[in-house]
N, CA, C and O atoms as a GROMACS GRO file, in nm:
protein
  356
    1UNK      N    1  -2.454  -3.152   6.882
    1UNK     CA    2  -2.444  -3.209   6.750
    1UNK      C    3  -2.509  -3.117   6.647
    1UNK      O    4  -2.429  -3.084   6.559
    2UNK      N    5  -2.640  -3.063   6.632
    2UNK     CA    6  -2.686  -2.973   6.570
    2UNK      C    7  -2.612  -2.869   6.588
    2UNK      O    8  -2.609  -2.810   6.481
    3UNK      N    9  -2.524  -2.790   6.697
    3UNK     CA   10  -2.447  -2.682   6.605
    3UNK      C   11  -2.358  -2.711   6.539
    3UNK      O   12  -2.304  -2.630   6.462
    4UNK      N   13  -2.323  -2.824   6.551
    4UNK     CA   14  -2.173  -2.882   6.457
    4UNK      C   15  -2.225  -2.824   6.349
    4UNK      O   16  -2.192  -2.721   6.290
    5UNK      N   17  -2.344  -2.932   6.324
    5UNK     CA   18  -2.432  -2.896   6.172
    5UNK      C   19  -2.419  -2.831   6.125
    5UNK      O   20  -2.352  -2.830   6.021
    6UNK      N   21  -2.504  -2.694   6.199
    6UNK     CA   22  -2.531  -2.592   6.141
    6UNK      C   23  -2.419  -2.490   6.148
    6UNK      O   24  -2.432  -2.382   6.091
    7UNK      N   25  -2.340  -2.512   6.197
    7UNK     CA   26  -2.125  -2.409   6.157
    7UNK      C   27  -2.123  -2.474   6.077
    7UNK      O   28  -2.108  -2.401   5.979
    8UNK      N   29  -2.133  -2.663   6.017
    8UNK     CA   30  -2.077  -2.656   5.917
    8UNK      C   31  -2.172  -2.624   5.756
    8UNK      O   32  -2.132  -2.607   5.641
    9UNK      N   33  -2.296  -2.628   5.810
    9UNK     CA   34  -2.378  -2.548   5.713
    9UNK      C   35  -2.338  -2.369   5.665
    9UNK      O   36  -2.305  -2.306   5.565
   10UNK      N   37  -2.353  -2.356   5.744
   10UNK     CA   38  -2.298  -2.180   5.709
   10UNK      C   39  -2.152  -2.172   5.691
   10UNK      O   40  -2.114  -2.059   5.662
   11UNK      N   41  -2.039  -2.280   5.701
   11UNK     CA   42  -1.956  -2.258   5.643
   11UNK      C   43  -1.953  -2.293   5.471
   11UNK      O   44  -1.890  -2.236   5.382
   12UNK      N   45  -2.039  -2.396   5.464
   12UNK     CA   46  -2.054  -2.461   5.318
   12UNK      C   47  -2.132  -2.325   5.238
   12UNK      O   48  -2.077  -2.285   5.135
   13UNK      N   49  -2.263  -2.254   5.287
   13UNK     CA   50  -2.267  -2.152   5.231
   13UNK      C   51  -2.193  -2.042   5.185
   13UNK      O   52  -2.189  -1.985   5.076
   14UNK      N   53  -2.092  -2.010   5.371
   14UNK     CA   54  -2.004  -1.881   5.259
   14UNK      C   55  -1.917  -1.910   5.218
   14UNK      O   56  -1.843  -1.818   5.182
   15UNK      N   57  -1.870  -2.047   5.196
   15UNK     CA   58  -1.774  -2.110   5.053
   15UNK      C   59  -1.832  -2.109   4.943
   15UNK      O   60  -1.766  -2.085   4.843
   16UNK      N   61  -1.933  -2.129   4.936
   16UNK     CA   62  -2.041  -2.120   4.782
   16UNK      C   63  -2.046  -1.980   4.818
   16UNK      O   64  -1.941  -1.924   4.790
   17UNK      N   65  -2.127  -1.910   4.867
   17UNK     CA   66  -2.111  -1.789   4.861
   17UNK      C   67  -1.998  -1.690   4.760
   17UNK      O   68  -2.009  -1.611   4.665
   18UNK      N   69  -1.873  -1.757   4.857
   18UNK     CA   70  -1.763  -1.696   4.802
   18UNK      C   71  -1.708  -1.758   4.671
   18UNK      O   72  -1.617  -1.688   4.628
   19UNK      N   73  -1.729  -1.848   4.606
   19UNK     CA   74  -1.703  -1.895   4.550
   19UNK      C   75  -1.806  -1.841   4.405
   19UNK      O   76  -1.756  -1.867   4.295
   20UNK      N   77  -1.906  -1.789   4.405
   20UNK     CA   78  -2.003  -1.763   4.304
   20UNK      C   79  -1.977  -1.619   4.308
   20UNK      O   80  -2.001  -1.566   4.200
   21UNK      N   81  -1.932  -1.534   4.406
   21UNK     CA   82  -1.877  -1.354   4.422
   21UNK      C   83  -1.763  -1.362   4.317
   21UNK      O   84  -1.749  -1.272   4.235
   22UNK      N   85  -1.664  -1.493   4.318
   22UNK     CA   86  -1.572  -1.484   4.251
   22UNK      C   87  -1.605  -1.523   4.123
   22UNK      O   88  -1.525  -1.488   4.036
   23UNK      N   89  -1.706  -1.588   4.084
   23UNK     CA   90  -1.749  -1.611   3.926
   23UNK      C   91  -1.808  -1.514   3.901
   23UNK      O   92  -1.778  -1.480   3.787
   24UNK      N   93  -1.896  -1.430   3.959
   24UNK     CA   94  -1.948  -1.321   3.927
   24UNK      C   95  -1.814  -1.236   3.892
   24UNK      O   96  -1.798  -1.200   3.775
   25UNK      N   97  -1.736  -1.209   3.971
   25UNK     CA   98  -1.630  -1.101   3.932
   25UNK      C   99  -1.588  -1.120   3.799
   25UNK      O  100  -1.602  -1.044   3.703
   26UNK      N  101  -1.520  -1.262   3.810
   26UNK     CA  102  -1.443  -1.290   3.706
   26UNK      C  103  -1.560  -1.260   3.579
   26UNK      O  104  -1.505  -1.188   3.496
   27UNK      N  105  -1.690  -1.290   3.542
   27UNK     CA  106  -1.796  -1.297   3.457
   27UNK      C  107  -1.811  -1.100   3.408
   27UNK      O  108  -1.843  -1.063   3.295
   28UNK      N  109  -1.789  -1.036   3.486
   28UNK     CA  110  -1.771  -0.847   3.535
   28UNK      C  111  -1.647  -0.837   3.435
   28UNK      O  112  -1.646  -0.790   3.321
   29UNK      N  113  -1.528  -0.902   3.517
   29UNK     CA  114  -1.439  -0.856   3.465
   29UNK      C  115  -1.415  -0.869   3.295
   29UNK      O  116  -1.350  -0.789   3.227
   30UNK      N  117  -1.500  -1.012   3.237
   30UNK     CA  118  -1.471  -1.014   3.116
   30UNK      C  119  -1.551  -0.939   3.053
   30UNK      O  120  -1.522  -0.931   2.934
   31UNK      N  121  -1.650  -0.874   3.087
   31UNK     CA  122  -1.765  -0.759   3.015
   31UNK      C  123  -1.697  -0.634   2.984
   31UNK      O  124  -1.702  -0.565   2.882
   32UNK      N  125  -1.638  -0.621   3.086
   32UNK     CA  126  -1.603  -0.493   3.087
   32UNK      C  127  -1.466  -0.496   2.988
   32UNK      O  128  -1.457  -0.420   2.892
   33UNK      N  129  -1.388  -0.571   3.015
   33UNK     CA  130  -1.255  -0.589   2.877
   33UNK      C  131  -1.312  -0.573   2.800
   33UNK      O  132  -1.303  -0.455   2.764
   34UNK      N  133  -1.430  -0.672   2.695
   34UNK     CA  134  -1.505  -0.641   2.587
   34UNK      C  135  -1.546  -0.525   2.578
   34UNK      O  136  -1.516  -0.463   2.476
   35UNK      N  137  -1.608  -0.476   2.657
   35UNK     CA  138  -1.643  -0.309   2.630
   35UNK      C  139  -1.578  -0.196   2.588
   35UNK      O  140  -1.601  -0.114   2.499
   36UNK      N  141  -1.422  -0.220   2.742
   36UNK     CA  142  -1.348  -0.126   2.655
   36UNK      C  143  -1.272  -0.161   2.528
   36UNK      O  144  -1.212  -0.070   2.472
   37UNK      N  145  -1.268  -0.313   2.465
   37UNK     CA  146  -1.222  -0.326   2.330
   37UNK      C  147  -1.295  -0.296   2.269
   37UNK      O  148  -1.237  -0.210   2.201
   38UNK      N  149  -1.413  -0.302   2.228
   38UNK     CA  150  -1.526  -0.244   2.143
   38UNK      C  151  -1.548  -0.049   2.134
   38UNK      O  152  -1.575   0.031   2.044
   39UNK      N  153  -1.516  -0.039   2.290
   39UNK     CA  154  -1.463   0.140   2.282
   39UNK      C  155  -1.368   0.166   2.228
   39UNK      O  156  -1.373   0.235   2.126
   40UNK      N  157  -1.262   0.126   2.273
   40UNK     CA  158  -1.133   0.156   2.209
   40UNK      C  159  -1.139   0.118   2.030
   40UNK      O  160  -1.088   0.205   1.961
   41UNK      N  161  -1.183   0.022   1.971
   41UNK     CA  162  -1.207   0.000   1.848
   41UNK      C  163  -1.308   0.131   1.783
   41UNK      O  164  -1.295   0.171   1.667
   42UNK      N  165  -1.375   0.169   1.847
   42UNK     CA  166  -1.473   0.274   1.791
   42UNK      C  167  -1.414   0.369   1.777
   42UNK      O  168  -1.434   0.454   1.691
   43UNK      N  169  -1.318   0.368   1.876
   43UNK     CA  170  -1.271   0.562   1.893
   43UNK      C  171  -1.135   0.530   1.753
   43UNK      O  172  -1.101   0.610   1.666
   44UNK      N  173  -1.096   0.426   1.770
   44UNK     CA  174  -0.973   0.404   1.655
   44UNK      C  175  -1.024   0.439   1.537
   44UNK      O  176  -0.963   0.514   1.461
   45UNK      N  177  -1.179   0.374   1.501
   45UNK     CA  178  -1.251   0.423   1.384
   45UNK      C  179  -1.293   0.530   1.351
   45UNK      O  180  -1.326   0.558   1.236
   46UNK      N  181  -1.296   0.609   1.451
   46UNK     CA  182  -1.332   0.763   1.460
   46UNK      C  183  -1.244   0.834   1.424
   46UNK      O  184  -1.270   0.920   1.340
   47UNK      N  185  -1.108   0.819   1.477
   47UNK     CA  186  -1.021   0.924   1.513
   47UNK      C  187  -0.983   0.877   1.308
   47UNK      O  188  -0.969   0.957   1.216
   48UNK      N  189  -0.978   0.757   1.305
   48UNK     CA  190  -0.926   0.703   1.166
   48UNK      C  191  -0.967   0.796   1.059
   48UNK      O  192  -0.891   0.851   0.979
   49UNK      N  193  -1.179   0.816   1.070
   49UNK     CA  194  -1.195   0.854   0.973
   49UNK      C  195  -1.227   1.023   0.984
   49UNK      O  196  -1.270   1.093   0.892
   50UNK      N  197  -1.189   1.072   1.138
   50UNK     CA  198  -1.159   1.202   1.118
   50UNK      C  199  -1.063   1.263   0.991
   50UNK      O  200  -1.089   1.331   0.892
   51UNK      N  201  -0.905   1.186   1.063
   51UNK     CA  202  -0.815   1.193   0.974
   51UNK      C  203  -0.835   1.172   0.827
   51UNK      O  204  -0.776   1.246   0.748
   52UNK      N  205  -0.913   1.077   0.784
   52UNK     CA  206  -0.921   1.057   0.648
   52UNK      C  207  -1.041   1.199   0.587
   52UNK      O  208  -1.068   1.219   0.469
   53UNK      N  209  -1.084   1.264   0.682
   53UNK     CA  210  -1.179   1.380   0.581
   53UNK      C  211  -1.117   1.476   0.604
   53UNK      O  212  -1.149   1.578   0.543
   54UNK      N  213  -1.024   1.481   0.682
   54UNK     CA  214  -0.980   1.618   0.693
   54UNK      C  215  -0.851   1.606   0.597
   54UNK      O  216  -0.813   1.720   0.569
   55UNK      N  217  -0.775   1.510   0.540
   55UNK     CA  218  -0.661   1.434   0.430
   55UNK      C  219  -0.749   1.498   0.358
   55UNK      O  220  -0.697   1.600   0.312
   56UNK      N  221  -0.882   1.481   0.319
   56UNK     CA  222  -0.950   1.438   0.193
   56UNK      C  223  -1.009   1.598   0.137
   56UNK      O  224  -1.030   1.625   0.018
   57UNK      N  225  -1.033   1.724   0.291
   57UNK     CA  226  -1.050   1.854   0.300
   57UNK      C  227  -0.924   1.900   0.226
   57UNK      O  228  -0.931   1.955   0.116
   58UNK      N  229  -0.772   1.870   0.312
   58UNK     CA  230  -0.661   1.939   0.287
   58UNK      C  231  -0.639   1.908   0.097
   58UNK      O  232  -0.606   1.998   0.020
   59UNK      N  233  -0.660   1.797   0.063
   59UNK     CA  234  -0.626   1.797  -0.057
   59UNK      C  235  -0.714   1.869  -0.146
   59UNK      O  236  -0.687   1.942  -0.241
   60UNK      N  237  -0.813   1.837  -0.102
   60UNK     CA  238  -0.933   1.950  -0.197
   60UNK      C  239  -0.873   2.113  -0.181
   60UNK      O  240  -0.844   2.187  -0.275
   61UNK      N  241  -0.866   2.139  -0.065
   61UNK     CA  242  -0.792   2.279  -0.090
   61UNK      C  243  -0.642   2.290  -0.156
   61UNK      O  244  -0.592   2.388  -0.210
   62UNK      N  245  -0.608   2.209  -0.143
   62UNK     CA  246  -0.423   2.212  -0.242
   62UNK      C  247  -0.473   2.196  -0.369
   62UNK      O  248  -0.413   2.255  -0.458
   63UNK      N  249  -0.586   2.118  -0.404
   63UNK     CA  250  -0.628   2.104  -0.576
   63UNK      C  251  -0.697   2.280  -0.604
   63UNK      O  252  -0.678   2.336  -0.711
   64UNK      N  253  -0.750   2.324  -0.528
   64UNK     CA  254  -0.802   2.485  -0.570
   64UNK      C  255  -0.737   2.559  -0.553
   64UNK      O  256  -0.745   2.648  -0.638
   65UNK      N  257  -0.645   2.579  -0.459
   65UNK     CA  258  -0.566   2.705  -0.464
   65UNK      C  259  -0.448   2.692  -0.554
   65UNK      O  260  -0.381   2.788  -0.588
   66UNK      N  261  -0.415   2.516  -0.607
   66UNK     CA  262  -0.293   2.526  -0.713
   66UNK      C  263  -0.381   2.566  -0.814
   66UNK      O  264  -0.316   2.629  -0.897
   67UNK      N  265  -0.512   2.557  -0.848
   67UNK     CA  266  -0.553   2.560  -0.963
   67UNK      C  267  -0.630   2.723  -0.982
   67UNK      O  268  -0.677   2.757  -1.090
   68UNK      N  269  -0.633   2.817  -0.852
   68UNK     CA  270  -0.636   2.894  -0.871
   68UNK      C  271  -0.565   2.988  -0.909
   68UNK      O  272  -0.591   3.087  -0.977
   69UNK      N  273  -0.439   2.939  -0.844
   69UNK     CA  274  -0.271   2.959  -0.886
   69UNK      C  275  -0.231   3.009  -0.983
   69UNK      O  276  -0.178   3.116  -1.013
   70UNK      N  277  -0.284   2.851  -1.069
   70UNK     CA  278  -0.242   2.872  -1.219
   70UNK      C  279  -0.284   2.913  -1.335
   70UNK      O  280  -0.245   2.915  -1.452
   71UNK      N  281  -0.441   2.970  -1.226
   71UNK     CA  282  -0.544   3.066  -1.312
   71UNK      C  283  -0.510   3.184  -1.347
   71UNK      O  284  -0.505   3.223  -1.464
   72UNK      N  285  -0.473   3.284  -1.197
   72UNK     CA  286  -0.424   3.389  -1.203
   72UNK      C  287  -0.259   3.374  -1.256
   72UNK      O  288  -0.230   3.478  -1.316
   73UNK      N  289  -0.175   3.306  -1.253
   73UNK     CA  290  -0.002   3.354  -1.331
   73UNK      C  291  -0.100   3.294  -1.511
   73UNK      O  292  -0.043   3.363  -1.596
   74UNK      N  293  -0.151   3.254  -1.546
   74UNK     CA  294  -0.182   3.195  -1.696
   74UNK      C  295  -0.229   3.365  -1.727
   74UNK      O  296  -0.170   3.428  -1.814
   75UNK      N  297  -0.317   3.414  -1.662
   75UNK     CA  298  -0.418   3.564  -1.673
   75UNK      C  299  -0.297   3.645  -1.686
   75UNK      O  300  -0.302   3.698  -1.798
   76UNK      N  301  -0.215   3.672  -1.638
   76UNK     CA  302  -0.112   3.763  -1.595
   76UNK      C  303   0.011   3.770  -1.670
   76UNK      O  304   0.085   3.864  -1.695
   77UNK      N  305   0.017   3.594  -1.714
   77UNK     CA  306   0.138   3.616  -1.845
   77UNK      C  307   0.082   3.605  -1.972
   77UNK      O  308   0.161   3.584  -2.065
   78UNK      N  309  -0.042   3.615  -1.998
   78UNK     CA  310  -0.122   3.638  -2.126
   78UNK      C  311  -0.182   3.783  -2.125
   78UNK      O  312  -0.255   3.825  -2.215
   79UNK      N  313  -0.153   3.839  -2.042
   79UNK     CA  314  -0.217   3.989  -2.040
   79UNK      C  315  -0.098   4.079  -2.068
   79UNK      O  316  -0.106   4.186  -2.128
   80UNK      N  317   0.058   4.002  -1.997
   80UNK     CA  318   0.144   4.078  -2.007
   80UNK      C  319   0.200   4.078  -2.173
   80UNK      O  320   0.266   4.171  -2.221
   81UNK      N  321   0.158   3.956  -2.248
   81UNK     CA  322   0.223   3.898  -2.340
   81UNK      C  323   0.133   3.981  -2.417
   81UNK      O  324   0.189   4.045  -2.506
   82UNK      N  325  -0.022   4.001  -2.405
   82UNK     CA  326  -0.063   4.078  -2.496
   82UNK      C  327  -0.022   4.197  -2.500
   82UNK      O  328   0.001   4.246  -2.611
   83UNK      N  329   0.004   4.288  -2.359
   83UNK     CA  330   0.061   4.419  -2.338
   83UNK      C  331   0.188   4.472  -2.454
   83UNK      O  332   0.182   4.554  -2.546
   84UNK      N  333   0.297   4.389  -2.405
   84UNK     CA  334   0.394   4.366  -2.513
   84UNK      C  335   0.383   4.354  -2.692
   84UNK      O  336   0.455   4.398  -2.781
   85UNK      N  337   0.262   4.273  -2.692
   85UNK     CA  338   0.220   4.278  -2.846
   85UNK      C  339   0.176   4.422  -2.895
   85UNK      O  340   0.187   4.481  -3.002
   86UNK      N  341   0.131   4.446  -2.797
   86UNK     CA  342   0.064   4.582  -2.784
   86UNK      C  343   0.144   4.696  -2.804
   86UNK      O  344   0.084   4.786  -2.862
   87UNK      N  345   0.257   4.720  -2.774
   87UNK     CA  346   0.401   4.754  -2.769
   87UNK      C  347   0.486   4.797  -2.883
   87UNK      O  348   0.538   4.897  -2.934
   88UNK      N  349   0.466   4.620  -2.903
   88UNK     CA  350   0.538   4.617  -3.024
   88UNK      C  351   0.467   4.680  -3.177
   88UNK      O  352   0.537   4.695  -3.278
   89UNK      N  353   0.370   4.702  -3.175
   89UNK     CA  354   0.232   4.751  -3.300
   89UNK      C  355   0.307   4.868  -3.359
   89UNK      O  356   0.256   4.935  -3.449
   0.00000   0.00000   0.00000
């Protein structure tokens, strides 16, 4: 009679046993989803605001070199225009 017991004691354990491995997992498994959504959200923010300084680099250089641009042809057709005046004397 006592081993009945006690098989069905140690079966009731590794049913709880097994039964709390599987809440643990499942409890694992939802940490870790959160994590990598919170990674994956970070790196989205990253990569986001890479892109936005290097947008924000490229345009700064398209604003100086047009405006250096139009430094040197303004120099060049006022030098030529004076040349010509010059010319014409």
């Amino acid at each position: 009679m006592l081993g009945g017991l006690g098989k069905l004691a140690a079966e009731g354990l590794a049913h709880r046993t097994e039964k709390a491995t599987e809440e643990a997992v499942h409890v694992v498994e939802g940490v870790v989803k959160e994590v990598v959504e919170h990674a994956k959200e970070a790196g989205e923010k990253a990569i986001a605001e890479a892109f936005k300084k290097a947008q924000e680099t490229g345009d700064k250089m398209v604003k100086e070199v047009t405006e250096s641009v139009t430094h040197t042809v303004t120099n060049a057709v006022t030098h030529a225009a004076e040349g010509l005046g010059q010319l014409g004397q």
